[in-house]
TIPA-823736 format. One record per residue (C-alpha): residue number from 0; residue in one letter; chain; x, y, z. Coordinates in steps of 0.02 Angstrom, whole numbers, plus 32768, in hexadecimal, padded with zeros to 4 digits. Layout:
# TIPA-823736
NUM, A, A, X, Y, Z
...
# end
This chain:
# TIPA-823736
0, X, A, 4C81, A57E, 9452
1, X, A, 4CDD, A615, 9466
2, X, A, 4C93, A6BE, 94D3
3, X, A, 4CAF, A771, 94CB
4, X, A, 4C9D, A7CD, 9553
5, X, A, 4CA1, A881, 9567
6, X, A, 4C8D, A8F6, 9602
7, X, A, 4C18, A9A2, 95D5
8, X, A, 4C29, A9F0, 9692
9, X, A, 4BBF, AA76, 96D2
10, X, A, 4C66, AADB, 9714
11, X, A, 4CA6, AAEC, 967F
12, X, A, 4C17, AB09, 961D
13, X, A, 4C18, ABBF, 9685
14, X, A, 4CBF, ABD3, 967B
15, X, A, 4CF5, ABE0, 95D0
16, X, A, 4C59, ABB4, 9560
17, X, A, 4C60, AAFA, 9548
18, X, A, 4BC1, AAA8, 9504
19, X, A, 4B71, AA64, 958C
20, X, A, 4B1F, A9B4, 95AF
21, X, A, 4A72, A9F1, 9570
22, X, A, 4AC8, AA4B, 94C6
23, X, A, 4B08, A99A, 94A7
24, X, A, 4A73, A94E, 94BC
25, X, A, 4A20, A9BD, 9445
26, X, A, 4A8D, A9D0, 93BE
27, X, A, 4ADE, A925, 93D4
28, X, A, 4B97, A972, 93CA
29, X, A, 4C0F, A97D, 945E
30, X, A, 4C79, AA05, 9414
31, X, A, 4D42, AA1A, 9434
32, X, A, 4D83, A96E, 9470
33, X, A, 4E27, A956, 9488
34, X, A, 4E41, A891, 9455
35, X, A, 4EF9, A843, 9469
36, X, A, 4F39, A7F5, 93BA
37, X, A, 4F2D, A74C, 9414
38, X, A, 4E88, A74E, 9436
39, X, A, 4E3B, A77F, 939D
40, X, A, 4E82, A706, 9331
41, X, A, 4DFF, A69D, 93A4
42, X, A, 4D7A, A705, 937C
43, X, A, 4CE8, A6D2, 92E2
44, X, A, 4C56, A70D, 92B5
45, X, A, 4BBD, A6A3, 930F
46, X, A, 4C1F, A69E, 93C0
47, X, A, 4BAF, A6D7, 9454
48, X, A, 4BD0, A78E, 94A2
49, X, A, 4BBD, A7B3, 9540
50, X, A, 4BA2, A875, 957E
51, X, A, 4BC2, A88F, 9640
52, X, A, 4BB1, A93C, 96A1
53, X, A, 4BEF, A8E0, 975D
54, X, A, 4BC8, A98B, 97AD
55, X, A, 4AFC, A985, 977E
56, X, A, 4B11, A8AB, 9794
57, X, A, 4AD3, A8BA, 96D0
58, X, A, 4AED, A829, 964A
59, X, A, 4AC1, A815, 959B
60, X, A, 4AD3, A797, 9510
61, X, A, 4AE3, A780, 945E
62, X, A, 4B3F, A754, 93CC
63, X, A, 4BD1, A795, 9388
64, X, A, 4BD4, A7C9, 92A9
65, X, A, 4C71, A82A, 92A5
66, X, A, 4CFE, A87E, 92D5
67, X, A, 4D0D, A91F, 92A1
68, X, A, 4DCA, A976, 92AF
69, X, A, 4DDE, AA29, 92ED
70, X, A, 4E7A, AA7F, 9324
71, X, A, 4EFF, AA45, 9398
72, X, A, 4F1D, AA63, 944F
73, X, A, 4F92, AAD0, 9486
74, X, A, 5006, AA1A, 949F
75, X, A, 4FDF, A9F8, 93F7
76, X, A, 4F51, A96F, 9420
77, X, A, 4ED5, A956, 939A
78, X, A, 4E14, A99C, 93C5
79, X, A, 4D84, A950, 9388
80, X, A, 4CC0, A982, 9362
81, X, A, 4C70, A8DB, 9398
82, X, A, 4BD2, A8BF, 9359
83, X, A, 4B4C, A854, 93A1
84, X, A, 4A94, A810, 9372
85, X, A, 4A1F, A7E0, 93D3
86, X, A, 4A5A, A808, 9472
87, X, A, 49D6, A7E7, 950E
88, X, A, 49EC, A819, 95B4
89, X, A, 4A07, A781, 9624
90, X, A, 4A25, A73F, 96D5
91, X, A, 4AB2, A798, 9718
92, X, A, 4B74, A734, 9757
93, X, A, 4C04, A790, 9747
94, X, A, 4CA9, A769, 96D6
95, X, A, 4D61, A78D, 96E5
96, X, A, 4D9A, A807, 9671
97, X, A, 4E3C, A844, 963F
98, X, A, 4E7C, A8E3, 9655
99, X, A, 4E3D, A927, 95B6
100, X, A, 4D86, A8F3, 9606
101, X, A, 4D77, A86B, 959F
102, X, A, 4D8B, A793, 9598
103, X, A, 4D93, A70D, 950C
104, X, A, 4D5C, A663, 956C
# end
């Protein structure tokens, strides 16, 4: 099965207003992801999410229901709303991201 992960860290939470791990957690939508074309074609509803903040060694998971287009980067990169249900906190291990701070494994 396919995973989602997505990096909420602490630094730049402060630094330009970014929901941050908690937000996610409670609202259960990691706001402003930029996803590559390739990888959301691999994307569907019911895959697990995973939220990371490395800096605060912080992990949550749950599962993704949709996708959720907003407006482009500055490249012209598609960003996303993602939102989540039922995340949980769990044991924290770290993941390789990308370096839009995210990963499709």
């Amino acid at each position: 099965m396919v995973t989602l992960v997505l990096n909420a860290p602490t630094s730049r939470e402060r630094a330009n207003g970014a929901k941050s791990f908690d937000g996610i957690l409670e609202t259960g939508v990691g706001p402003g992801y930029a996803i590559a074309s390739t990888l959301v074609g691999r994307l569907t509803p019911g895959c697990t999410v995973v939220v990371l903040n490395k800096e605060r060694h912080c992990r949550a998971e749950g599962t993704l229901v949709r996708l959720e287009p907003k407006q482009r980067t500055a490249s012209g990169m598609q960003r996303y709303d993602v939102w989540i249900r039922d995340l949980r906190r769990t044991a924290y291990h770290p993941e390789a991201l990308n370096r839009c701070g995210i990963a499709v494994l």
